[in-house]
C-alpha positions in Angstrom: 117.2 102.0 115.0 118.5 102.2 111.6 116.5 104.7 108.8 116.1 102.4 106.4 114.2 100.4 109.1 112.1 103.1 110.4 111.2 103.7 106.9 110.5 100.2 106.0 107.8 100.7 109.3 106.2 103.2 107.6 105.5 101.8 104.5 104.3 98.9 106.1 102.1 101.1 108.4 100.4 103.0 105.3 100.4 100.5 103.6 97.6 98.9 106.6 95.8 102.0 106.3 95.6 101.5 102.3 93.9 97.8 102.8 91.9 98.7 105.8 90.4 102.3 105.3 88.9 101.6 101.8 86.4 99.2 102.9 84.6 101.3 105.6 83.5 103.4 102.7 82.1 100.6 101.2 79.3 100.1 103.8 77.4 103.0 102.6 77.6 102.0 99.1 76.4 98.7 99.6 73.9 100.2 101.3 72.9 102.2 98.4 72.8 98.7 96.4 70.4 97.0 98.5 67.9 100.2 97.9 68.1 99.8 94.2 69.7 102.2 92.5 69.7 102.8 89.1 73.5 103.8 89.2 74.8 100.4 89.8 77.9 100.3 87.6 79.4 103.3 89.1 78.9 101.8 93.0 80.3 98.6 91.3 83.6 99.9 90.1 84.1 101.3 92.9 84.1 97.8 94.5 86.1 96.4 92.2 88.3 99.2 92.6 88.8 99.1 96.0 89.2 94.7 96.0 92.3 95.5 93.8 93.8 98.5 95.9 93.5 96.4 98.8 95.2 93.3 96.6 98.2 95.6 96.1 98.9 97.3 99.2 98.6 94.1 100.6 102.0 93.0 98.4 103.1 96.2 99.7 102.3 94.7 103.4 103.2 91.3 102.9 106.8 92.6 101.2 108.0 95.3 104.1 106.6 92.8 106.7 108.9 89.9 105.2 111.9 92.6 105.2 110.7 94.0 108.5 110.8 90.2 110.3 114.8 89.5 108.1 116.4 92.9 109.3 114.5 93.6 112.8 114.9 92.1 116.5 111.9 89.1 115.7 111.9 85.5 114.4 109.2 83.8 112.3 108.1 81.8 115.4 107.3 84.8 117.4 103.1 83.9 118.6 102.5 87.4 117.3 103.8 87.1 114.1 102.6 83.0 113.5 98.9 84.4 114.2 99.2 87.3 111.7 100.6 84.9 108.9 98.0 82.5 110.0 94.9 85.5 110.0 96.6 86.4 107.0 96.0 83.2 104.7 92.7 82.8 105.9 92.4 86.7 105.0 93.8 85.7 101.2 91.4 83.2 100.9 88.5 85.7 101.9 88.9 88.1 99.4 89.5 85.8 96.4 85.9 84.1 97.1 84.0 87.1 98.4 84.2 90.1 96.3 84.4 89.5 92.7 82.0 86.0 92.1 79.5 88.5 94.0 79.8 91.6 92.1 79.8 89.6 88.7 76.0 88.5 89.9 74.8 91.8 89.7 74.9 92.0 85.9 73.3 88.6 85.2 69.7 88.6 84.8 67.4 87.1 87.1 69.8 87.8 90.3 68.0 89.1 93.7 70.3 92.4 93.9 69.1 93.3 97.6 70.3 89.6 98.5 73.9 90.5 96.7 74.1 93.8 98.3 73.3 91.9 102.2 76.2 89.2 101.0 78.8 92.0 100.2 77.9 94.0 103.4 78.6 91.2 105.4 81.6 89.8 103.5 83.1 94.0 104.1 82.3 93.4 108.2 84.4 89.8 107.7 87.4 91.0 105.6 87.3 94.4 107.8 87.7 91.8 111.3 90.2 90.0 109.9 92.2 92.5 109.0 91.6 94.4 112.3 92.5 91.2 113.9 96.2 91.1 112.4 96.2 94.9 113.1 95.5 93.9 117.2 98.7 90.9 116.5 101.0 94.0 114.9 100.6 96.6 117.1 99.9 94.7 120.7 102.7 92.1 120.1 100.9 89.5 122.4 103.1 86.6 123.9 100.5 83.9 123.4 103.0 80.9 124.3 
C-alpha cells in the first residue's frame, strides 16, 4: 500500500474522531442548560463551536474519503460506501436544521430554555447515531447486496 494512501487513511480517520468526539461533551453541557444556569453564553459558544468544528472536519472527511474511493481498491457502488453517502446526506441535513435555529432561541425572550436544552440533547443522541452509523459502514465494510 502506497504512503500517500496510508496517509490519506489517517486523515480521514482523525478526521472521524474530530466530528464525532466533540459532541459527547456536549451532553453534560446541555445538561447544565436545562438546570438554568446563569452562564448560558459561555455553554452556548461552546455549541456553536463545536457545530462548526464538526462542519469542517467533515470537509476534511468528505475530501480524503472522495480521494480515498479515486486512488484505493473500491468503486462508488460498493453497498458499504452507497449507505455511508446516503447516512451522510441525511447527516448534512441534520445538522443544518438542529443546532443553530435552536441555540438562537435561547436569547429571545419568552423561550422555555429547559424545552431548548431537552431538543439539543436529543438532536446530540441523533447526529451522534448517525454518525456512529457511517462509522459501523467504514470500518465493518458490510456486503449488503
Amino acid at each position: 500500500m502506497d504512503i500517500w494512501y496510508r496517509l490519506l487513511i489517517y486523515v480521514h480517520v482523525i478526521s472521524v474522531i474530530v466530528s464525532i468526539g466533540p459532541f459527547f461533551i456536549l451532553l453534560p453541557i446541555a445538561k447544565k442548560l436545562r438546570m438554568g444556569h446563569m452562564q448560558v453564553d459561555g455553554y452556548l459558544e461552546t455549541f456553536r463551536f463545536v457545530v462548526r468544528l464538526a462542519k469542517h472536519s467533515g470537509h476534511v472527511l468528505v475530501g480524503t474519503g472522495i480521494l480515498l474511493v479515486v486512488s484505493g481498491p473500491w468503486t462508488w457502488s460498493t453497498p458499504w460506501i452507497v449507505m455511508t453517502l446516503v447516512i451522510l446526506f441525511c447527516s448534512l441535513f441534520f445538522l443544518a436544521r438542529a443546532f443553530s435555529p435552536t441555540l438562537q432561541k435561547f436569547n429571545q425572550e419568552g423561550q422555555n430554555r429547559r424545552v431548548l436544552a431537552e431538543k439539543l440533547t436529543r438532536s446530540i443522541w441523533i447526529y451522534i447515531i448517525l454518525l456512529l452509523a457511517m462509522l459501523w459502514f467504514m470500518v465493518g465494510k458490510p456486503d449488503l447486496w
